[in-house]
C-alpha positions as CSV (number, residue, x, y, z in Angstrom):
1,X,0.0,0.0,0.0
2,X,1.3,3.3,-1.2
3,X,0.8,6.5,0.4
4,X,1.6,9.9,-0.2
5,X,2.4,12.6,2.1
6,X,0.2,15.6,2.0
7,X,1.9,18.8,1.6
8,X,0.4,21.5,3.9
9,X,-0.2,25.2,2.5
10,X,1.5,28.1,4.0
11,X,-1.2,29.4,5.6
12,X,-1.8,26.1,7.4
13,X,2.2,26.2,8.4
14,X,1.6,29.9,10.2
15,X,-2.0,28.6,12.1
16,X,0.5,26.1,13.5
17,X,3.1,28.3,14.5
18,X,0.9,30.9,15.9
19,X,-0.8,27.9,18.1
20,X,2.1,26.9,19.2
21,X,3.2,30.2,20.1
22,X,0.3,30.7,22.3
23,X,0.7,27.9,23.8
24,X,3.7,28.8,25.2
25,X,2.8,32.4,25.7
26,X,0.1,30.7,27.9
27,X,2.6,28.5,29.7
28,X,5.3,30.7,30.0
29,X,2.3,33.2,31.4
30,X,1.1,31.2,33.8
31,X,4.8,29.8,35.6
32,X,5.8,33.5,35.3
33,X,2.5,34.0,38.0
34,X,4.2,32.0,40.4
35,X,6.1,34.8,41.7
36,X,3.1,36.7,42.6
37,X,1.3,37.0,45.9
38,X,-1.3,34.5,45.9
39,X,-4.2,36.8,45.5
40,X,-2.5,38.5,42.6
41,X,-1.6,35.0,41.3
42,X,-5.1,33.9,41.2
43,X,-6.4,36.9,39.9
44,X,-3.6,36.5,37.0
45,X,-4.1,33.1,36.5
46,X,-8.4,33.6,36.3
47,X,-7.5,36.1,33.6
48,X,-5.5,33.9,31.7
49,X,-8.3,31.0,31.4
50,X,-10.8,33.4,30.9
51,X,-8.9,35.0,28.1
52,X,-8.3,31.7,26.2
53,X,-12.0,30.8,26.4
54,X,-12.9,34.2,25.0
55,X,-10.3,33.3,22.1
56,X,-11.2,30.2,21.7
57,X,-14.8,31.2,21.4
58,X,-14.1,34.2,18.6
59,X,-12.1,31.6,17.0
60,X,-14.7,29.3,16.6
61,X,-17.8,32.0,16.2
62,X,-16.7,32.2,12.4
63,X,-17.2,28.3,11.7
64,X,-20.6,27.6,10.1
65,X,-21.6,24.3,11.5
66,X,-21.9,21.5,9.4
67,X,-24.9,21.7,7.4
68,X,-27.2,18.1,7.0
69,X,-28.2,19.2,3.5
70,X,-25.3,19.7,0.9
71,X,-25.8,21.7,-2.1
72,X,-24.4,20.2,-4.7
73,X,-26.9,17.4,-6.1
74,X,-26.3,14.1,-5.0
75,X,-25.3,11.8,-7.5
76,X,-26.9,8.3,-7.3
77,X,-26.0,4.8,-9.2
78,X,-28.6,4.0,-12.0
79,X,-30.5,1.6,-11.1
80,X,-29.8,-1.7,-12.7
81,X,-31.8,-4.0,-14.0
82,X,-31.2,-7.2,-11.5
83,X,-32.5,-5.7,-8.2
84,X,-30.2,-8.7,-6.1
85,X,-27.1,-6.7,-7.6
86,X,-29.4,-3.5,-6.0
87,X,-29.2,-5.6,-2.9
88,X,-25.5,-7.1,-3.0
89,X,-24.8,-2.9,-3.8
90,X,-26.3,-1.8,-0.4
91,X,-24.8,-4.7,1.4
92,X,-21.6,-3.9,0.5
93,X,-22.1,-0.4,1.2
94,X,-23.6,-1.2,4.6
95,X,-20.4,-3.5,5.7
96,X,-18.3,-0.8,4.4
97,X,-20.0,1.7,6.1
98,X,-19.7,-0.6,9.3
99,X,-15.6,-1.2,9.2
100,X,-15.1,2.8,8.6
101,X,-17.1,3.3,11.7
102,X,-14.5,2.4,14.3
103,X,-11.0,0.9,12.7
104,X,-9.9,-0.4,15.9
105,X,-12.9,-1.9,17.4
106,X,-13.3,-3.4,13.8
107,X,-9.3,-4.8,13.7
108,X,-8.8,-5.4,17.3
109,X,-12.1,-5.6,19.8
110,X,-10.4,-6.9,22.7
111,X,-7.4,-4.3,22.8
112,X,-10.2,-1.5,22.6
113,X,-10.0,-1.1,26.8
114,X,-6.0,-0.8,26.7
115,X,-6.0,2.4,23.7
116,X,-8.7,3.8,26.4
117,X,-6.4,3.3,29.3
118,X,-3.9,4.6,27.4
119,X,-5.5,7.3,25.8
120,X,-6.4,8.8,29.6
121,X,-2.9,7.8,30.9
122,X,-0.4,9.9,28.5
123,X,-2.0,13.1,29.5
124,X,-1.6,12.6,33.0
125,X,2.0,11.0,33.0
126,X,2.9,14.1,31.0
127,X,1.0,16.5,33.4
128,X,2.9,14.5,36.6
129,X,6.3,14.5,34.3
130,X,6.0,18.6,33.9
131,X,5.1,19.8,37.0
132,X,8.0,17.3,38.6
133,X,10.6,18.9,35.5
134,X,9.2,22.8,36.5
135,X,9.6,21.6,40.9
136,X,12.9,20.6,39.6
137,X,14.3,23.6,37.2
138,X,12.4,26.1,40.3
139,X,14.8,24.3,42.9
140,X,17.8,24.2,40.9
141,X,17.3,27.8,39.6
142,X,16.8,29.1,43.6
143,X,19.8,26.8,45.3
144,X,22.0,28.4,42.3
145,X,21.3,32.0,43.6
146,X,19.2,32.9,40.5
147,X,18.0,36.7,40.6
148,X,14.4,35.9,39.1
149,X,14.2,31.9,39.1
150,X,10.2,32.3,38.5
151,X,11.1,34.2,35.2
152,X,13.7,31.6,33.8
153,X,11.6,28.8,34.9
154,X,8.8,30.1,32.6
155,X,10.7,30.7,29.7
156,X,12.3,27.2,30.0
157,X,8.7,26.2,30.2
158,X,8.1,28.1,27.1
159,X,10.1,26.9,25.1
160,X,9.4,23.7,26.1
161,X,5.9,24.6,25.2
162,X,6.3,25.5,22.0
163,X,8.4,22.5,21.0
164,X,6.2,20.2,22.3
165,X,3.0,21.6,20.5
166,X,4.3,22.5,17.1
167,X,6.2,18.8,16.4
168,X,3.0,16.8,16.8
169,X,0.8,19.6,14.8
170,X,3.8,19.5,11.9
171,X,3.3,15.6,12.3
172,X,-0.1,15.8,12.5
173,X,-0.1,17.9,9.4
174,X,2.3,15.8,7.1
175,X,0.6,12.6,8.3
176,X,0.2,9.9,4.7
177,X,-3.2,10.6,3.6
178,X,-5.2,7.3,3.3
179,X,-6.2,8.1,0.0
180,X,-2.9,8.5,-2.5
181,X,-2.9,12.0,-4.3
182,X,-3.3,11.6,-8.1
183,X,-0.7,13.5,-10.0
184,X,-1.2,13.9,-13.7
């Protein structure tokens, strides 16, 4: 089986790099408060989550939902003359309809439970795995006699950030298609 890779646009390249950038303006943002009073921490820290969710609502304001009706005419197969091929058609469209539904339940039932485990256990191994990293960097920054630890803590958790958003979105975007590109 032959794939091809699909070639983002520019314009798809820059929405990635400017998520990833807030992401770590977000981060960086939110270590930085740690050097604030706790009151003034909160209050920084309430900001920051209540300006992503305003964001991230304008952002998606401007999608249309998916409409159920499409507008361009639907094109249909001729009936043919035989109606069992009629019914062998809708079968097959029915069992291939059926294995596009879920791949993995379809391929592998039994190890359905384990990518479920999994899929809940990376993001929690990674949030566990930062904040032990940032308690880390903090107390090796202080014992050293840094002037601002909280500051250099947050843009070493920045720029970790970033990296670690942008590779799987660059991935994620020049992930093989499943259908190969036809090139004349």
């Amino acid at each position: 089986m032959v794939t091809h890779m699909s070639v983002p646009a520019f314009g798809e390249y820059a929405k990635i790099v400017a998520a990833a950038a807030g992401d770590a303006v977000i981060s960086g943002a939110w270590v930085l408060a740690g050097e604030l009073p706790p009151r003034k921490r909160r209050l920084a820290r309430v900001g920051m989550t209540a300006m992503t969710a305003a964001i991230g609502a304008g952002l998606s304001a401007g999608l249309e939902p998916p409409s159920d009706e499409d507008p361009r005419p639907a094109m249909a197969d001729a009936p043919s003359i035989d109606p069992e091929e009629d019914e062998a058609d809708e079968q097959a469209d029915e069992q291939a309809d059926d294995r596009v539904a879920d791949p993995i339940e379809a391929q592998s039932p039994a190890l359905r439970p384990l990518f479920v485990i999994a899929a809940s256990g990376i993001p929690v191994a990674i949030m566990i795995g930062s904040s032990f990293l940032q308690k880390r960097w903090l107390a090796g920054l202080t014992s050293s006699g840094h002037p601002h630890p909280h500051r250099s803590l947050a843009v070493r958790v920045a720029a970790v950030a970033f990296a670690g958003t942008l590779v799987p979105r660059l991935l994620e975007a020049w992930a093989p298609s499943s259908t190969p590109e036809v090139r004349p």
